[in-house]
N, C-alpha and C positions, 0 to 999 in steps of 0.2 A: 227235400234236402238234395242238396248237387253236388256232387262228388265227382273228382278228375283222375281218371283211371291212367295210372303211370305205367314207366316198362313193367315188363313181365306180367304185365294184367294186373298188375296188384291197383287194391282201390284204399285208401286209408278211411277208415273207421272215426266217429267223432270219437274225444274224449268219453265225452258225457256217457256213452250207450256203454265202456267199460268200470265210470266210476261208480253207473247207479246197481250194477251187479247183472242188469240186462246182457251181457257178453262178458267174457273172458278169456285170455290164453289160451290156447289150446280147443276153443268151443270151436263145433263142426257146424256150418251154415250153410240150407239149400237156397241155391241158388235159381230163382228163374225169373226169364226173360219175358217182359211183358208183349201186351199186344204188339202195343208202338214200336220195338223193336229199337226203343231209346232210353229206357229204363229197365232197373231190375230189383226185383223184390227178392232180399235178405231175411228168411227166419231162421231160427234157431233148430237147427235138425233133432229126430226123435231121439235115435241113436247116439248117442254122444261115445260109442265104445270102438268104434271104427279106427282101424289100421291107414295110414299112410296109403298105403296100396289100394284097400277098397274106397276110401276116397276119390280116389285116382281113377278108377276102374268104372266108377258110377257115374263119371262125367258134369253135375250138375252140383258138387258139393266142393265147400272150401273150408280148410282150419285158418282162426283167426293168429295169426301169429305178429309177431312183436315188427313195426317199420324196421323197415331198411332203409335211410333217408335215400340211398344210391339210386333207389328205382325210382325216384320221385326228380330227378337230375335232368 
């Protein structure tokens, strides 16, 4: 799957991965950069209890939050 990563880094999400219960709102996803250094693998972190902050803090993790259409502009 190819996805076009817009401003602010943001990347959109298919429907599908939030209709089938696989994701949701609020879910924490690690984030890493593969070999090629042109893709990146999205799972679902352990922790799901994580503050704003230590999100932030760990560098490699993202909460799925709701489009902005703007960053996509």
């Amino acid at each position: 799957m190819i996805l076009t990563v817009g401003k602010n880094r943001t990347l959109p999400l298919p429907d599908e991965l939030l209709e089938d219960g696989k994701l949701g709102i609020g879910d924490i996803l690690l984030c890493t950069v593969m070999e090629d250094n042109r893709s990146i693998k999205l799972e679902k972190f352990k922790d799901q209890t994580l503050s704003d902050e230590q999100i932030k803090a760990q560098g490699s993790l993202a909460r799925v939050e709701v489009l902005n259409p703007k960053y996509f502009e």
